[in-house]
C-alpha positions in Angstrom: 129.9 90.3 144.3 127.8 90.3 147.6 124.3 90.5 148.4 123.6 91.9 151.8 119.9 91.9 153.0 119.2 94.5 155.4 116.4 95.1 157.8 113.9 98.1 157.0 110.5 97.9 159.2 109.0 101.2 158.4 108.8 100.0 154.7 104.9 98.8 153.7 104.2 100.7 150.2 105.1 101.1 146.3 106.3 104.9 147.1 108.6 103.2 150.0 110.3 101.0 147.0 110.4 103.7 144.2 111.9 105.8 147.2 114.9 103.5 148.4 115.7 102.2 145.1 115.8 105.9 143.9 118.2 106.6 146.4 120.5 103.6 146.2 120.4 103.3 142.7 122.9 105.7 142.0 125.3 104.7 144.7 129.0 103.8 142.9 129.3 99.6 143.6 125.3 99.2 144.0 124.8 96.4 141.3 121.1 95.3 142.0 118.4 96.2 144.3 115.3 94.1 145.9 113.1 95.8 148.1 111.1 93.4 149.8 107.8 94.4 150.5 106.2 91.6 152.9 109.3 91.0 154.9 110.3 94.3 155.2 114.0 93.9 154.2 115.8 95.7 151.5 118.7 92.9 149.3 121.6 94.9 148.3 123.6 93.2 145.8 126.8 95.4 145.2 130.9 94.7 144.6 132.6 93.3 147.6 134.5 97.0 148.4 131.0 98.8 149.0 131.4 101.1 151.9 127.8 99.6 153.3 127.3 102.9 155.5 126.6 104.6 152.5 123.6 102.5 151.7 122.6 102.7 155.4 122.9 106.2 155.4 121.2 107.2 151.9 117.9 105.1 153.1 117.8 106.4 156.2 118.4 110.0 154.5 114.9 108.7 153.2 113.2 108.9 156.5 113.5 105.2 157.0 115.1 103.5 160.1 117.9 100.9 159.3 117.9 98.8 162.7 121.3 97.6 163.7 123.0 100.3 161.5 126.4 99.6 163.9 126.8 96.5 161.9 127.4 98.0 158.8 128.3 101.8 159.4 132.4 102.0 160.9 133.8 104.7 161.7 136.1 106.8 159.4 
């Protein structure tokens, strides 16, 4: 198990955290999810073979900018 904590500045409101827990909730490996309101960061915890792209990508698919998304999207 991991915990990965990753940068999301455009994040301020309860609809922001109902929406990026909604959309990483269902994500295969994604065992617990902190959205941190006041620091702005999102705490993944998931298994240790999570693909973290996918999380990038399914809260950016939520409008939201994921700064240094290099650093955990690779390419296929």
């Amino acid at each position: 198990m991991a915990t990965t904590t990753l940068s999301v500045p455009e994040i301020h409101c309860d609809h922001c955290r109902a929406a990026i827990e909604g959309a990483l909730s269902p994500i295969d490996g994604v065992e617990g999810i902190d959205v941190d309101l006041e620091n702005r960061v999102v705490h993944v915890e998931h298994d240790d073979e999570l693909q973290l792209g996918s999380v990038v990508e399914a809260i950016e698919d939520q409008g939201y900018d994921v700064p240094n998304r290099d650093a955990y999207v690779r390419a296929s």
